[in-house]
C-alpha positions in Angstrom: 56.7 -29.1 91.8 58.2 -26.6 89.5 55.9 -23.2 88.7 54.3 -23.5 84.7 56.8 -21.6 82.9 55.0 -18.4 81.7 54.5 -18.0 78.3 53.9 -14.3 76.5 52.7 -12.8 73.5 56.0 -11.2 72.9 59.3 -11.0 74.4 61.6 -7.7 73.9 65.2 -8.6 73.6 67.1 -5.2 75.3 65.4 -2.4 77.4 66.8 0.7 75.7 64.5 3.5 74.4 63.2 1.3 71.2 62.5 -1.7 73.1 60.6 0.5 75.7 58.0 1.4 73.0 58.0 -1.2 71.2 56.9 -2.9 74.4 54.4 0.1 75.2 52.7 -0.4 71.9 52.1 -4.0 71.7 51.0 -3.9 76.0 48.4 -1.5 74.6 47.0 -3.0 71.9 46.3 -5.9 74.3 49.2 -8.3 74.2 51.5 -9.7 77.2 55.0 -7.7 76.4 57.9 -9.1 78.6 61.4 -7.0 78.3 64.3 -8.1 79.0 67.6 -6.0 79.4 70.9 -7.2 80.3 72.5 -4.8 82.2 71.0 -3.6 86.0 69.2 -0.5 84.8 66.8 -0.2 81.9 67.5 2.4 78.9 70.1 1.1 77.0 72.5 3.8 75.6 70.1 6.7 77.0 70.6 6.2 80.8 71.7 9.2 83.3 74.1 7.7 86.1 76.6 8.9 89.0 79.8 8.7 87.8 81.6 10.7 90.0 80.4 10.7 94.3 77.4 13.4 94.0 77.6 14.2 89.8 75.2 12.5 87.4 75.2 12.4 83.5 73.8 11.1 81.1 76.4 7.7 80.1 76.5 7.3 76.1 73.2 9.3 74.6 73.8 12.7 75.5 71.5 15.2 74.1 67.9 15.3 72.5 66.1 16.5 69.4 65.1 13.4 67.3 62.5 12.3 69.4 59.3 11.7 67.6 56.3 14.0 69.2 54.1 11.3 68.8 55.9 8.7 70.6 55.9 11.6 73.3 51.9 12.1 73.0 51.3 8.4 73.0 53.3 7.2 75.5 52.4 10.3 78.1 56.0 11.0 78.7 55.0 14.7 79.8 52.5 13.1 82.1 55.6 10.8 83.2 57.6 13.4 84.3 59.6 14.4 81.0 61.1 18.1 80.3 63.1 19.5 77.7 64.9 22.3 77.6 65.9 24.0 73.9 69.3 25.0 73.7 69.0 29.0 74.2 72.3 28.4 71.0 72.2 25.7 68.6 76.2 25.5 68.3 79.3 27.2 69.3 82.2 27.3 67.9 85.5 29.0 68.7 88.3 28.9 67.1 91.8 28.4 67.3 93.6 31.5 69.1 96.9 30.4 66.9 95.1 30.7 63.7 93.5 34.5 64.2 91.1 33.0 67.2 87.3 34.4 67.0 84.4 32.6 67.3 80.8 31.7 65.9 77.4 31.2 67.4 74.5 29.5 65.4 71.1 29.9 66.6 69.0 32.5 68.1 66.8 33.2 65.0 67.7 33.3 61.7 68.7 37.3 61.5 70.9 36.4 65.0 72.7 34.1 62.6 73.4 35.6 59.8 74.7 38.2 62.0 77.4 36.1 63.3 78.4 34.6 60.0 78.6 38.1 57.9 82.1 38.9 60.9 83.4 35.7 58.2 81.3 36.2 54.8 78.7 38.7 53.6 78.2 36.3 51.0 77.3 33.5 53.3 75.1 35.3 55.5 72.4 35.8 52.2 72.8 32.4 51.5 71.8 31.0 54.6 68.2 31.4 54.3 68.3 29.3 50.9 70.3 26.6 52.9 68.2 26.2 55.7 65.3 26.5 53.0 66.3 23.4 51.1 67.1 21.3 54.1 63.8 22.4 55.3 62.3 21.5 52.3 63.9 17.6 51.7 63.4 17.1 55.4 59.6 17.9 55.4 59.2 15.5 52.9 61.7 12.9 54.5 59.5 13.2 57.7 56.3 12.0 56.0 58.5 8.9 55.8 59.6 8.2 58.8 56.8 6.7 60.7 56.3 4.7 57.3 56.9 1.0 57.2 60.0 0.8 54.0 58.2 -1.4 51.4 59.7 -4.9 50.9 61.7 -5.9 47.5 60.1 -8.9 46.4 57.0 -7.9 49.5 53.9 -8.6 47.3 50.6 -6.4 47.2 51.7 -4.6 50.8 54.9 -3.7 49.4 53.7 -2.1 46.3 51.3 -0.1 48.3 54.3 1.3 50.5 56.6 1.7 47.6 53.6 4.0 46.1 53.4 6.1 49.0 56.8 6.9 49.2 56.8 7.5 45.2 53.8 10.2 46.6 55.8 11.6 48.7 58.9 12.0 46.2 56.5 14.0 43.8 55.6 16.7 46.0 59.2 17.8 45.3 59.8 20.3 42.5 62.5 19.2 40.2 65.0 21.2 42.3 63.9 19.7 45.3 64.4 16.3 44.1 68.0 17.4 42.9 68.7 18.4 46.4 67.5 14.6 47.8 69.9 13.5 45.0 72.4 15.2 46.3 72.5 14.8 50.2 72.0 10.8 49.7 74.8 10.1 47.4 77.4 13.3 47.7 79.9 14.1 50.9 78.8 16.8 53.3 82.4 18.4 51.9 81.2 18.9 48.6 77.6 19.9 49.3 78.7 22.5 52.0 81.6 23.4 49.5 79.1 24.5 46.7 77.0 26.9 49.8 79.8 28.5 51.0 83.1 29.9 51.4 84.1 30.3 55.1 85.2 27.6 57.0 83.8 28.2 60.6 80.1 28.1 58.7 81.3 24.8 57.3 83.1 23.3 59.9 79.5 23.8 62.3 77.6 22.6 59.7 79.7 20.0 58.2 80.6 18.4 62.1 76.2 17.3 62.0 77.7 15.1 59.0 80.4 13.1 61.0 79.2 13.3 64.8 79.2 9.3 65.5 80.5 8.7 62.1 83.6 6.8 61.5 84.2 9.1 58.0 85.1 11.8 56.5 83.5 15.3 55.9 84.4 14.2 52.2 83.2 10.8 52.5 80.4 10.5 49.5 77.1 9.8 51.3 78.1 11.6 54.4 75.7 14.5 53.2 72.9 12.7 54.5 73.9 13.6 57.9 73.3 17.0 57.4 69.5 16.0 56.7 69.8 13.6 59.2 69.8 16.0 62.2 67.5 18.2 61.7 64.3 16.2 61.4 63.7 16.4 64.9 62.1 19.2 67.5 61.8 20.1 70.6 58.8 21.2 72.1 57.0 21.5 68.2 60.3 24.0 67.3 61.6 21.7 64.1 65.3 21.8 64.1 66.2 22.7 67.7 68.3 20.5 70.2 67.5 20.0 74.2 68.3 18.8 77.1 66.3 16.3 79.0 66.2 17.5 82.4 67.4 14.6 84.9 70.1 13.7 81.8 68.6 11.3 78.8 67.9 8.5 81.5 64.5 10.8 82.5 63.3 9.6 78.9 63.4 6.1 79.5 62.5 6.5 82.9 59.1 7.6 81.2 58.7 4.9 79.1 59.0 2.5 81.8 56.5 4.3 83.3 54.2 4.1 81.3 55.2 -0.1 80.3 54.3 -0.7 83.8 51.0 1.2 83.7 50.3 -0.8 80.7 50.9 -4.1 82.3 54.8 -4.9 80.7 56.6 -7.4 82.7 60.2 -5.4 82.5 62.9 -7.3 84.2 66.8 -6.0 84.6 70.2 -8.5 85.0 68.7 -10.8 82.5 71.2 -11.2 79.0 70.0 -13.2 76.9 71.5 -16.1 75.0 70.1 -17.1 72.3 66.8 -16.6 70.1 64.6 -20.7 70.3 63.6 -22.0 67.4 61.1 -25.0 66.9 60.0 -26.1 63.1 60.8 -23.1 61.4 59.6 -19.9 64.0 60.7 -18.2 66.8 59.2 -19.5 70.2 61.0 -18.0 72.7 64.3 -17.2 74.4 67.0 -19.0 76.3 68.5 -16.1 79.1 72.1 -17.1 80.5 71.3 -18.4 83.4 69.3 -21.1 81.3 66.3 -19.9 82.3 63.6 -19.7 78.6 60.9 -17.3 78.2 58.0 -18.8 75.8 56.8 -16.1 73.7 54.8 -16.0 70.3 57.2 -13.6 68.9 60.4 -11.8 69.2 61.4 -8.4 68.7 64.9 -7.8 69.2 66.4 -4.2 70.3 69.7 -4.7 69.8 72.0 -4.3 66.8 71.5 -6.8 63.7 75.1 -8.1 64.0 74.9 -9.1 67.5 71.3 -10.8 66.7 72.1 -12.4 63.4 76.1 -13.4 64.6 75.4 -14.3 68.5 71.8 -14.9 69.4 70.4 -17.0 66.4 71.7 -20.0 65.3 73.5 -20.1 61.6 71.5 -23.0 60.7 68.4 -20.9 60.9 70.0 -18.2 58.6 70.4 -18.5 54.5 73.6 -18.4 53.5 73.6 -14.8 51.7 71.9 -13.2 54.8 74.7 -14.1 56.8 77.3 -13.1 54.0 75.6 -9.9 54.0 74.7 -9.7 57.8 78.9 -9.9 58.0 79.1 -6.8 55.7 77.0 -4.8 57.8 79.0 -1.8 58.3 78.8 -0.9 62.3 82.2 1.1 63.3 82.0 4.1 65.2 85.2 6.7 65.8 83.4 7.2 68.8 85.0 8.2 72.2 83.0 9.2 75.0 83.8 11.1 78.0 82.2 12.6 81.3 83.7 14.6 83.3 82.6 16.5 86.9 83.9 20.1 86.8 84.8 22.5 89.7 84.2 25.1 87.4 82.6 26.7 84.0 85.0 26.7 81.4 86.3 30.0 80.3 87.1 30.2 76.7 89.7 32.1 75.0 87.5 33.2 72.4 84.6 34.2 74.5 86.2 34.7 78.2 83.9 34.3 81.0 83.2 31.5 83.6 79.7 32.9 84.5 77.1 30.7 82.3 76.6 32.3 79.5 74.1 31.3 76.1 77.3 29.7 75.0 77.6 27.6 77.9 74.3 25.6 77.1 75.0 25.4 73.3 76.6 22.6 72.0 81.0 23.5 71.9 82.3 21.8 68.8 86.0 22.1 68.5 87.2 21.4 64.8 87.6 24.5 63.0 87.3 23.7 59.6 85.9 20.7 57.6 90.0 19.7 56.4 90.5 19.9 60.5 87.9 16.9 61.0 89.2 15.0 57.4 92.4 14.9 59.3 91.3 13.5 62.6 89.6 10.6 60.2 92.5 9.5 58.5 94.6 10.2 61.8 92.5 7.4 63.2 92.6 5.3 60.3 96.3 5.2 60.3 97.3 5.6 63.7 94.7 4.8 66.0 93.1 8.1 67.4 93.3 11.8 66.2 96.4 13.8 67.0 93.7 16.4 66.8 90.8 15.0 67.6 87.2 16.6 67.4 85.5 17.3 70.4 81.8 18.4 70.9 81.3 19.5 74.9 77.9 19.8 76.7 77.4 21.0 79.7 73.5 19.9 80.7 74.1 21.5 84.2 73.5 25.0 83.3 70.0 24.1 82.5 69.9 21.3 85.0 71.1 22.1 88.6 70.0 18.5 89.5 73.1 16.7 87.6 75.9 18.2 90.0 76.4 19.6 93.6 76.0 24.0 94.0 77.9 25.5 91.9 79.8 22.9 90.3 78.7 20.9 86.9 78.9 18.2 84.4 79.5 18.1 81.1 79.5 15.6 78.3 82.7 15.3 75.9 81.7 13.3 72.4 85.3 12.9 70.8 86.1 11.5 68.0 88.0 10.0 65.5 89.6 6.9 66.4 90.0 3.4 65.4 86.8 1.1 67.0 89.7 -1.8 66.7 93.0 -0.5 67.9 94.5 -3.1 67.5 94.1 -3.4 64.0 96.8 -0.3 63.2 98.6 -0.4 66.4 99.6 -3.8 67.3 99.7 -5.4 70.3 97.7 -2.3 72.3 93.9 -2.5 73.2 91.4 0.2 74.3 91.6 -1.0 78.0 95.5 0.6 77.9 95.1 3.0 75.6 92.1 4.6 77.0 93.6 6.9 79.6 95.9 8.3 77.3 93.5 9.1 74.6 91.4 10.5 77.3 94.3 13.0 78.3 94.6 14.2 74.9 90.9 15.0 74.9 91.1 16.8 77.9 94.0 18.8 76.6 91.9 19.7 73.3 89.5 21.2 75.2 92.7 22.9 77.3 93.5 24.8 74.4 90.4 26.2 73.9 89.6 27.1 77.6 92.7 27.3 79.6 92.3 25.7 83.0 89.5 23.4 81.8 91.7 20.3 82.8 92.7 21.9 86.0 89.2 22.2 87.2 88.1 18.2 86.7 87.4 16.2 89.4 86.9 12.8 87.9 85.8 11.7 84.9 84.4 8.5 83.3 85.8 7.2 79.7 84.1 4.6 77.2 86.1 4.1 74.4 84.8 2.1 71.3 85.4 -1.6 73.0 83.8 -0.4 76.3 80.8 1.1 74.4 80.4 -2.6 72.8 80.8 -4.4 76.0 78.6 -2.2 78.4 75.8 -0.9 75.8 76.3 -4.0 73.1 77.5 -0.8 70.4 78.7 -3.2 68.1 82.1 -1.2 66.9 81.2 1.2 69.4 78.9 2.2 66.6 76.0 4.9 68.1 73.6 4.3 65.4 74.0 0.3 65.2 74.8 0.4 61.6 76.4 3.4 59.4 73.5 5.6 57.8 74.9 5.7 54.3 72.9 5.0 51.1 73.5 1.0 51.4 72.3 0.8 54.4 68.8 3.2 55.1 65.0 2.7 54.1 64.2 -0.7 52.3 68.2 -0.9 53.1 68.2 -1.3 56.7 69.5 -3.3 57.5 69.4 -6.0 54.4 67.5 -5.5 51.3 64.4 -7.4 51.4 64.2 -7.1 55.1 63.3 -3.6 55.7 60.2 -4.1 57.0 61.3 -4.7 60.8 60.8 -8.5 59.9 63.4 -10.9 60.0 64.3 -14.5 58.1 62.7 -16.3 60.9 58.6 -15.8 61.8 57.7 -14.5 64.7 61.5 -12.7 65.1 61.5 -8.8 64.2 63.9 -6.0 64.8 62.7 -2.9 66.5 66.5 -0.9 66.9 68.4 1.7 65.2 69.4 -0.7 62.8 66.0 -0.4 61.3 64.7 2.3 59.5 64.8 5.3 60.2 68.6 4.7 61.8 70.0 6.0 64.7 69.6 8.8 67.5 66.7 8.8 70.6 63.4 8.5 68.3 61.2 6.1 69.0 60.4 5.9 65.9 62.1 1.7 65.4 60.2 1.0 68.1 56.9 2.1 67.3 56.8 0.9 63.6 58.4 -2.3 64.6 55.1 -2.8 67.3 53.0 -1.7 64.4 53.9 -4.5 62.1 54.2 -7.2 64.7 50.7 -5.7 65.4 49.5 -5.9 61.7 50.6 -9.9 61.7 49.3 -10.9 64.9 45.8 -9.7 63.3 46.7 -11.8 60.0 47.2 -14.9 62.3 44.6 -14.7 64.2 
């Protein structure tokens, strides 16, 4: 006789960081949480593996700042094991030996800083304290919202109440801070950076925080946001900086799975599933591939909107303008993603040296000026990848001796732009033939920068757009499941009306970057998703 099927209070679609609390969350309020993840390890995008016999790295999700501190405090991820490193440098940034060659380091305090931008401009070097100033000042504001629930259009009593506390947030803000909110939602990074300042390196390291995992342009209007966008996060309670995860970004879901299991979650690997079950009107479960279904009250689904509204729910189940609008969904990513095992440091030609250095640690962006990274976009557009491509390279093991054998290292190459669908401007190729050769020219961008830097790897492992989708489910390769422009943020996110983390369907909720507040390692999805699932299990009971 067959065992009873085993029915749960809630069933997580996808293991990735979200999912993980989300699931952590509901198992503590009392409820029976099953996860489910497709793939053999849990932590979605933010996984550390060996990609090369004796060098580990973290896969897609590289680096850490966004990661709410309560989501740390709550879920014990200290207590789990977790450490973060701050950079010792927030960016550098050398540039081209061709065009004069120098270079520019941001971080190190604010006087540090403005040291390293007066070699460029005097007259950016005063204004930076004004700049960091008004970010600081829209972004402490923005941070009120983002463990908020977005209200509802058309929501009722609970949706006026939310829209009033984010109207109470809005007023704190002086007239000119309210300008400034203005201006980084609607305008391009381009413009806004434009009006600061006059040199281009200042710009271009700026400016690349508005296009990292952005299929756009520096000059795209909305693309300002980004600027805001990275720097609500801190590591260790210093607001702004960037880390490393020690053991790569997999030691942050390997927390969170900790502390699932302490809390009772049932969290099983190698099971995709197919489809979301529907019985008279609500969500009851799931249907895995194997055939196997998991009975659950409710749903909360950790993967991107497109691949749950388009491939695990039924159309009949869907209005017609959802779908329509579910199709518009803009998820594309110009996203290439590298790791490569090095014999050496790299020595650069701007700042020679293969001993680690501050530098080292930092996070290398190679695009020297904004109209450097517009080109790479419409390179990509029209051609299929960047003849020049921007490059941002990591290497965790200078912080993190664990990641790579004695003396040798890892690091983490985020390039970009090209096309998520090659074969939409290039006919008749694909990324599975045209990934080797993009990753040469990647390779050979860093080259120029540090001579010898492609001589010393010893293997490497590339993910192009397509292979992002397939191993991760990145629809379009896209990092943040959905573009974070206007359209598409707050009540927005991802379809007016359904901004609350509740879907069409009862009992079927979203808990991923394609929620508010977007993308990036936060938490955040996942723990206002479990607050509302939370809030309507109470109602029903």
């Amino acid at each position: 006789m067959a065992a009873p099927r085993r029915s749960f209070d809630a069933v997580v679609i996808g293991g990735g960081h979200n999912g993980l609390v989300c699931a952590a969350y509901l198992a503590g309020a009392g409820l029976s949480v099953c996860v489910l993840e497709r793939r053999g390890i849990l932590g979605g995008a933010a996984v550390t593996e060996e990609f090369h016999p004796g060098f580990r790295n973290s896969t897609a999700s590289y680096t850490v700042s966004l990661l709410n501190p309560k989501v740390i405090r709550d879920l014990r991820l200290a207590g789990h094991g977790l450490a973060i490193v701050p950079r010792p440098l927030s960016n550098f940034l050398p540039l081209p030996v061709d065009e004069g060659g120098g270079y520019l380091r941001l971080g190190g305090g604010l006087e540090a800083t403005q040291a390293e931008v007066s070699r460029f401009s005097s007259r950016d070097a005063q204004r930076l304290p004004a700049y960091y100033a008004m970010l600081d000042r829209v972004a402490d504001v923005l941070r009120e919202l983002l463990l908020a629930t977005p209200p509802n259009l058309g929501g009722g009593i609970h949706a006026l109440l939310d829209a009033w506390k984010v109207a109470r947030c809005f007023r704190a803000l002086d007239l000119s801070g309210q300008r400034d909110v203005l201006d980084l939602f609607t305008k391009s990074a381009g413009d806004v950076l434009d009006g600061w300042f006059e040199s281009a390196p200042i710009k271009a390291a700026f400016g690349f925080d508005a296009v990292v995992g952005n299929y756009a342009s520096p000059y795209t209007p909305g693309s300002a946001y980004g600027l805001l966008h990275h720097v609500f996060g801190e590591v260790n309670g210093l607001r702004g900086q960037w880390g490393h995860a020690i053991g790569g970004m997999g030691a942050i879901t390997a927390a969170m799975a900790k502390e699932c299991a302490a809390r009772g979650v049932v969290l099983r690997t190698g099971a995709p599933v197919a489809r979301v079950l529907v019985e008279g009107g609500r969500v009851v479960g799931v249907e895995l591939e194997s055939g196997e279904t998991v009975a659950a009250k409710r749903v909360a689904a950790n993967v991107n909107p497109k691949l749950l509204f388009q491939q695990l729910v039924a159309p009949e189940h869907l209005d017609a303008d959802f779908s329509a609008r579910i199709a518009a969904y803009r998820c594309a990513s110009g996203t290439f993603r590298m790791n490569v095992a090095l014999s050496e440091l790299p020595d650069f030609s701007a700042l020679p040296g293969r001993a680690a250095a501050q530098h080292h640690a930092s996070g290398i962006i190679l695009a020297p000026s904004l109209a450097y990274m517009e080109r790479a976009y419409f390179d990509a557009r029209t051609a299929g990848w960047s003849r020049a491509p921007i490059v941002e390279v990591l290497i965790p093991s200078v912080v993190d001796a664990s990641l790579a054998p004695p003396g040798l290292h890892v690091a983490s190459l985020f390039c970009q732009h090209v096309h998520p669908d090659l074969a939409e401007v290039a006919p008749g190729r694909t990324w599975d033939d045209a990934r080797d050769e993009v990753a040469d020219l990647m390779l050979d961008t860093v080259n120029r920068a540090a001579p010898y830097f492609r001589a010393s790897v010893l293997g490497r492992r590339v993910l192009s757009p397509l292979d992002l989708e397939r191993e991760f489910g990145l629809t379009g390769g896209d990092i943040f499941h959905g573009a974070l422009s206007l359209d598409q943020l707050f009540s927005a996110r991802p379809i007016l009306g359904h901004g609350s983390y509740r879907a069409p369907l009862p009992g079927l909720y979203l808990c991923g970057s394609g929620t508010h507040p977007g993308g990036g390692v936060t938490g955040v999805p996942g723990h206002n998703a479990a607050r509302e699932i939370l809030k309507d299990a109470k109602r029903r009971r």
